[in-house]
C-alpha positions in Angstrom: 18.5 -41.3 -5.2 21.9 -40.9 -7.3 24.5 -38.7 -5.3 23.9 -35.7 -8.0 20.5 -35.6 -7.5 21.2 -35.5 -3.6 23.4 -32.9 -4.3 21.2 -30.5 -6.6 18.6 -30.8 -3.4 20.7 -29.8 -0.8 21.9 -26.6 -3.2 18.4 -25.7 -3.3 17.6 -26.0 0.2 20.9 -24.4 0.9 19.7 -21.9 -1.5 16.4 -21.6 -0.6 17.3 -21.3 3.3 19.8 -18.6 2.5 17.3 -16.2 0.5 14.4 -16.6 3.4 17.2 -15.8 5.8 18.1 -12.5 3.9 14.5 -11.9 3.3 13.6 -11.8 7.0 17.1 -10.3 8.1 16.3 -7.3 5.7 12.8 -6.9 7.2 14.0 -6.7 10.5 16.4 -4.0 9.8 14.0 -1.7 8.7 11.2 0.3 10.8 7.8 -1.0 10.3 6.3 2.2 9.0 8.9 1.3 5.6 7.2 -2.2 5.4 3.6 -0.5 4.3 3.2 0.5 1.1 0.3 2.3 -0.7 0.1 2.2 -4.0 -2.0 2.8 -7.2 -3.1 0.9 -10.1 -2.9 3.7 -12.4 -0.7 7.1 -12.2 -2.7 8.7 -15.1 -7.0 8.1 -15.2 -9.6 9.7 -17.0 -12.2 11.6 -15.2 -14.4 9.3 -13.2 -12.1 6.2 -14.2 -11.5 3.5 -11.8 -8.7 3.8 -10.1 -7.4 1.4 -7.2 -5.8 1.8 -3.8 -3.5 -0.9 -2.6 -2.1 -1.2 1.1 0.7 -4.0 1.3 1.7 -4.9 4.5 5.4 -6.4 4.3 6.1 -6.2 8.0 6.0 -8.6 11.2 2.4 -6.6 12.7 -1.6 -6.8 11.9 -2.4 -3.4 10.2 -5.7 -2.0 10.8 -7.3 1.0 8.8 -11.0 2.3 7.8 -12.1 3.0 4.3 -12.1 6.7 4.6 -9.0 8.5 2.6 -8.1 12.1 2.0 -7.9 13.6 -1.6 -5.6 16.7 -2.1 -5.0 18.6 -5.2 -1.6 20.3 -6.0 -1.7 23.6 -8.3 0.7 24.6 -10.4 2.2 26.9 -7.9 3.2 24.0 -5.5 -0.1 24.9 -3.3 -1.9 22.0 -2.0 -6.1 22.4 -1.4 -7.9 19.1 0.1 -10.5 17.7 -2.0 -14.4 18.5 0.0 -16.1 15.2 -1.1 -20.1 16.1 -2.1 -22.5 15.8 0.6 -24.1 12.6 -1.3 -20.5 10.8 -0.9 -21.6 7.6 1.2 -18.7 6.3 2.6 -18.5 2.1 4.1 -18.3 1.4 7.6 -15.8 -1.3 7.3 -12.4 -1.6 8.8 -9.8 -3.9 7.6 -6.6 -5.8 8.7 -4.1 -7.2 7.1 -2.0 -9.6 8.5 1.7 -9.9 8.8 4.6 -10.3 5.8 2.4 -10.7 2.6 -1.0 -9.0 3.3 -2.5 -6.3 1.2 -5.9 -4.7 0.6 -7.7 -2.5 -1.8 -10.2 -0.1 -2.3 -11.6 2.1 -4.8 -10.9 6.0 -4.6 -13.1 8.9 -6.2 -11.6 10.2 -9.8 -15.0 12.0 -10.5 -12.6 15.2 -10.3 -11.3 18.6 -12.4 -7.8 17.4 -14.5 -5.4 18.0 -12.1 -2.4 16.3 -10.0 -3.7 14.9 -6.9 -2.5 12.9 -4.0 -4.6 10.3 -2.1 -3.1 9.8 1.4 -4.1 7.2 3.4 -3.9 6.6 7.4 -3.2 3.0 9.1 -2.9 1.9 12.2 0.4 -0.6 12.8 -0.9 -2.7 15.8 1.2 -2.0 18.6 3.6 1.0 17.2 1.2 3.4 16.4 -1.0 5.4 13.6 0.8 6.7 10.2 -0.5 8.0 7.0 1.3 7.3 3.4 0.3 8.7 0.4 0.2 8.4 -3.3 0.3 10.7 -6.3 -2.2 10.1 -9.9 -3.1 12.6 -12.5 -6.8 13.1 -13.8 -6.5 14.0 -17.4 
């Protein structure tokens, strides 16, 4: 190898180093209910439109959580009422993980509702800390 192409591949493992390094520091800095996220693959769906729930697990711990969610409405007036699925509403046995630093997982939630604002809210279990809940907001139209 030529000396300048030595040196351009020692910049980018210097470089490369130096962001995983940040990357990790800024992890570790932060409480591990801020590295799960939920989030939604739509803000705004039609009634009965598909709409998908991601958790994202960003943190250094397994994450463990069932398929069942909550659905709440919020009213004009700031009042919030939770969402009584019908008696037919079969929900899955399965429980999920998702490992450490990149994992996610999705599911689908129910949309088959009145126009309204909503909020889906979600609990998890971060192995060893403890349980949490998150949630996230999507309008039916």
């Amino acid at each position: 190898m030529s000396g300048n192409k030595v040196r351009i591949f020692l910049t980018i493992i210097v470089v490369v180093l130096v962001l995983s390094v940040g990357v990790i520091g800024f992890r570790l800095t932060r409480k591990p209910f801020d590295l799960v996220e939920i989030t939604l693959n739509k803000r705004i769906v039609d009634q009965d439109e598909s709409l998908t729930l991601t958790i994202h697990n960003y943190g250094f711990n397994w994450v463990q959580f069932g398929s069942i969610y909550e659905i709440y409405r919020e009213y004009d007036n700031g009042t919030l009422r939770k969402f009584e699925f019908p008696d037919n509403y079969a929900w899955t046995a399965a429980l999920g993980e998702i490992a450490p630093l990149i994992g996610s997982n999705s599911q689908k939630v129910f949309t088959n509702l009145e126009p309204g604002n909503y909020y889906v809210r979600k609990a998890f279990t971060i192995v060893g800390i403890g349980n949490f809940h998150k949630t996230a907001s999507f309008t039916v139209k």
